[in-house]
N, C-alpha and C positions, 0 to 999 in steps of 0.2 A: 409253274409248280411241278417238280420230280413227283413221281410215283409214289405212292406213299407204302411203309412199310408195315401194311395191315396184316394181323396174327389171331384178333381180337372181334368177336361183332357181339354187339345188344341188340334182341330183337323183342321192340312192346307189343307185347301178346304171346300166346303157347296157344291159338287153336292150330287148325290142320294146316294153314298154310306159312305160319310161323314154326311148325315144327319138320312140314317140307324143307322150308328155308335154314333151317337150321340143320338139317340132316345131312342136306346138298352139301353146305358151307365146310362141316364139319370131318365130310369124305373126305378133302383136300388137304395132302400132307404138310402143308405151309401152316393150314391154321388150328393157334392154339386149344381155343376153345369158342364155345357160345353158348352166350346170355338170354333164356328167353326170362320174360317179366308176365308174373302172373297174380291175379287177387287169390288164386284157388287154391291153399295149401296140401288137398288131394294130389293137387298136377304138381304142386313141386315135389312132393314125396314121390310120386309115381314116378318125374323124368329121374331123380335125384337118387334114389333108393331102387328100385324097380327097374330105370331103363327102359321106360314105355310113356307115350303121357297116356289117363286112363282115360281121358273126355276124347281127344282125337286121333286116330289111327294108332289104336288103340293096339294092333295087332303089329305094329311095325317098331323093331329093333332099334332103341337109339346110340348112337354112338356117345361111347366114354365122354365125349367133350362137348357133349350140350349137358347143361344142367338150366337149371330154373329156381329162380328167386320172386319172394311176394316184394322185394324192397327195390323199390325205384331209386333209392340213392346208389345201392349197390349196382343194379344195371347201371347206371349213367357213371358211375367208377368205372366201369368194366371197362367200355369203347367209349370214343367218340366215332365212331360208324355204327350208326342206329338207325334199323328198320323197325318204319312202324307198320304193324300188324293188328293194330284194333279196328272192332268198329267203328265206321263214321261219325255214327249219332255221338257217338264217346270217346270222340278222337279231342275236341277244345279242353273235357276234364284233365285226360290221361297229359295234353302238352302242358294246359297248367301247374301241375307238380314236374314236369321236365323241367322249363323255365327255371324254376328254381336252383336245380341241382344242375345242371345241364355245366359240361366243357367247351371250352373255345377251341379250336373251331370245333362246329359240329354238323357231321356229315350225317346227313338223314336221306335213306330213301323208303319214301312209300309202296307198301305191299297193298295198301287197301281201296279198292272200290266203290264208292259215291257220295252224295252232296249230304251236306248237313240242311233239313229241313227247315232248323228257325232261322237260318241264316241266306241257303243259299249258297253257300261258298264251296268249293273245292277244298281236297286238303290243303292245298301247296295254301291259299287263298287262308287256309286257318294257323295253319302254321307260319306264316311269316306276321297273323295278327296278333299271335298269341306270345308268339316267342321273343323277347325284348332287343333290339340288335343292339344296347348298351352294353348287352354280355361278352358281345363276339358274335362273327358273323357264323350264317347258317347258309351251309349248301343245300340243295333242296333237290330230290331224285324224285323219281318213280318207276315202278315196275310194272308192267302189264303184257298180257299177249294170253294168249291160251294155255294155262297151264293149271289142271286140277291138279291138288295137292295127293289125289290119291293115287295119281303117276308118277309125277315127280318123284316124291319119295323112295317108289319102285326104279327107278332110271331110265321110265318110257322118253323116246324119245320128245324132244319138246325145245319149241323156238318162243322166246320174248323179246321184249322189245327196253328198254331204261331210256328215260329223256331225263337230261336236266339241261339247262338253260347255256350252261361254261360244259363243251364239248369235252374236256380233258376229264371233268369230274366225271362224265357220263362213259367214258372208255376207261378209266376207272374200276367204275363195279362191274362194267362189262368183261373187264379181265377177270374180277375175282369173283365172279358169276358163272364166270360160262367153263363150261367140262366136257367131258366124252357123251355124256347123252342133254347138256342143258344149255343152247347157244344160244347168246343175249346179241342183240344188233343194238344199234343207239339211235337217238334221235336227239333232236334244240324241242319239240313242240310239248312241253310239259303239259299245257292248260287242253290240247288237242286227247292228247293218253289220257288222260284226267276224265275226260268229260263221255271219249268212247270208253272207257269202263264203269262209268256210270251207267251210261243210257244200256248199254246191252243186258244190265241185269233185268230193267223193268222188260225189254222185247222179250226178253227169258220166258217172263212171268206170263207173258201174252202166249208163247210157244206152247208154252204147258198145259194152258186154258184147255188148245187145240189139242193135244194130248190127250189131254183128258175128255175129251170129246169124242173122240175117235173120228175126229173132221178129214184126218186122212192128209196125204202126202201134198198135194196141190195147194190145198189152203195153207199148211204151215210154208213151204215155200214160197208163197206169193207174201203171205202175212209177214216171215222176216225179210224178204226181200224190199216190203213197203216203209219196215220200219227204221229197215237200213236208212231210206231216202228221208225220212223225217231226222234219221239220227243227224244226218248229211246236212240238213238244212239249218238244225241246232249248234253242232258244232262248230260249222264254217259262219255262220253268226254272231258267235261269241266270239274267234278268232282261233280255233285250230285246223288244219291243215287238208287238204283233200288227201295227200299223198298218208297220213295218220290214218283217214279212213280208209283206205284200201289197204292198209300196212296191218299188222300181226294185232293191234293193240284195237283195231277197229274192224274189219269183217273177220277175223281171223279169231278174236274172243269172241267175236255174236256169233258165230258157228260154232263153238264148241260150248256157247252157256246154251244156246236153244234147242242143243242135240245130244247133251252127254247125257247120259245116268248119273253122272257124278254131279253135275248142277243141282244146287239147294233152290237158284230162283225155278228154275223148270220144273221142278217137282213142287215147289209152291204152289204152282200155276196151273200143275195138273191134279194135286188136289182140288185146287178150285173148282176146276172141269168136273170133277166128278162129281159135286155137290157140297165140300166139306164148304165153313163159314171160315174167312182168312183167319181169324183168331184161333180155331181149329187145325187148319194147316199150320199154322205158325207152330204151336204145343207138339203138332204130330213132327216136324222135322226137327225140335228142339235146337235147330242152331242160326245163328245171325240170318235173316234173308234180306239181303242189302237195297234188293232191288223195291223191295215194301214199302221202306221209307225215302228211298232215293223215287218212286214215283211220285211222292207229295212235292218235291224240291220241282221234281222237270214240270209238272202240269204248272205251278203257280210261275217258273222262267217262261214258258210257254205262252202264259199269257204277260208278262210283263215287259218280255223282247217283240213278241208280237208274233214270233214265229208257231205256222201252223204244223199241229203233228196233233191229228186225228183219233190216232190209234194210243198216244199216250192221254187223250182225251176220254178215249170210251175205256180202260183199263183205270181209270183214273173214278169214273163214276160206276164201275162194278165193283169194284174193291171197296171204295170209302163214301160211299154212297149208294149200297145195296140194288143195283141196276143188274136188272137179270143179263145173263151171259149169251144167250139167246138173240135177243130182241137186240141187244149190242152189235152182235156179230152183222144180222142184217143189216142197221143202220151202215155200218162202212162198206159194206158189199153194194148200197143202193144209193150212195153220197153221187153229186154231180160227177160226170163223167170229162173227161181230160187228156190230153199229154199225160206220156206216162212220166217227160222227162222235164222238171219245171222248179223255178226258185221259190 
């Protein structure tokens, strides 16, 4: 396959990291415009009339050539290069009306991190169940590595990572990704990125606990460092790579969700520390915390691969099962002792 002569992108969703992604895209003098997709006709007036979206980085200038549409026919006219940027839980709705309208071929890569609860599945894992391959085939991305949307946007410096499975497609959006402050590297380990940007949101959430505790520097180090090795355990189970978890999209995201200010799950989590009920954390950060429901997905694989991770066990009965935070923390601090280094 030649290069393709992209000018054009759709991206489903307008929150903060669809409107990063569209800011990036849209600096680049090659392209013509972009498409974000939204239900919220405030956000298409705001990017559309305004030049702002008003729900996410609210303060930051959009360029002429992003607009926003509430109509999914007109996204899927736009591009056939569509980034999906929803949430998970509402990622099988949003590809059932894709399917539909959807172009051959159709280049998709994923912005968004974690598992669908009633299922279980990855995106890549819902989109290829959802989307008909009678239409035309679908290429399948992903995006991951460390990168808050409230830098990007600013042009802080920032490395990610794109896998897709056919290497050309993945050097691909690595060219029309990467810029003077945003360098994209490649990967083949889709299902590997997939699953460390899941898991690090719930360690987030556990980080935040400690935050919010004021448990102090030793214990949040030791605690992500622990949950590294359970991430470790999960991943390379299911079949992604050890080299993914050393790489941008696996310690390189769990250090920047368990330490920013800009992480939504870490402030989740430090709410929680401090006393609020997650229902109440959830209301008080009013936007997606992915790592919430992607906990329910890891603790029920956890026990159905059989793999042990502990700590997604007691984060698992404090959250959705009202286990004081406390009496938690002991429990892991007092489990049998071991190798620190074991399958």
């Amino acid at each position: 396959m030649s290069h393709p002569d992209v000018r054009r992108f759709s991206i489903l969703g307008a929150g903060s990291w669809a409107t990063a992604i569209a800011q990036l895209l849209a600096s680049k003098d090659w392209v013509e415009g972009v498409l974000l997709w939204t239900r919220r006709d405030e956000v298409v007036h705001g990017v559309n009339s305004l030049r702002s979206n008003p729900r996410y980085l609210s303060d930051v200038p959009l360029s002429p050539k992003v607009r926003a549409t509430t109509s999914l026919e007109e996204l899927v006219g736009y591009s056939n290069f569509v980034m999906l940027a929803v949430p998970v839980q509402a990622m099988r709705e949003v590809l059932s009306g894709l399917n539909r309208l959807r172009r051959s071929p159709l280049f998709l890569c994923n912005l968004s991190k974690g598992i669908e609860v009633s299922s279980g599945m990855t995106v890549s894992s819902l989109v290829f169940s959802s989307l008909d391959p009678a239409v035309g085939p679908v290429i399948y991305s992903v995006l991951s590595g460390p990168s808050h949307a409230e830098e990007v946007v600013r042009g802080y410096p920032t490395a990610v990572v794109v896998a897709c499975e056919d290497q050309e497609v993945a050097s691909w959006w690595q060219v029309l990704l990467s810029g003077e402050s945003f360098r994209v590297y490649t990967s083949q380990d889709v299902l590997g990125v997939e699953l460390c940007g899941a898991f690090k949101n719930v360690l987030a959430i556990g980080a935040g606990m400690l935050d919010g505790l004021r448990a102090g520097d030793n214990a949040k180090a030791s605690f992500v460092t622990r949950g590294l090795a359970e991430m470790r355990r999960f991943v390379l189970r299911m079949g992604g790579t050890s080299e993914t978890l050393l790489g941008l999209a696996g310690v390189g995201d769990l250090m920047v969700t368990c330490y920013s200010r800009h992480s939504r799950n870490r402030r989740f989590g430090e709410l929680l520390g401090l006393g609020y009920k997650p229902e109440e954390a959830l209301a008080e950060i009013s936007m997606a915390v992915e790592g919430y429901p992607t906990l329910r997905a890891l603790n029920a694989a956890s026990q159905a691969f059989g793999v042990e991770m502990p700590i997604v066990k007691s984060l698992y009965e404090i959250i959705y099962e009202g286990r004081e935070l406390l009496p938690a923390l002991r429990g892991l601090m007092s489990r049998p002792l071991k190798q620190e280094h074991y399958c």
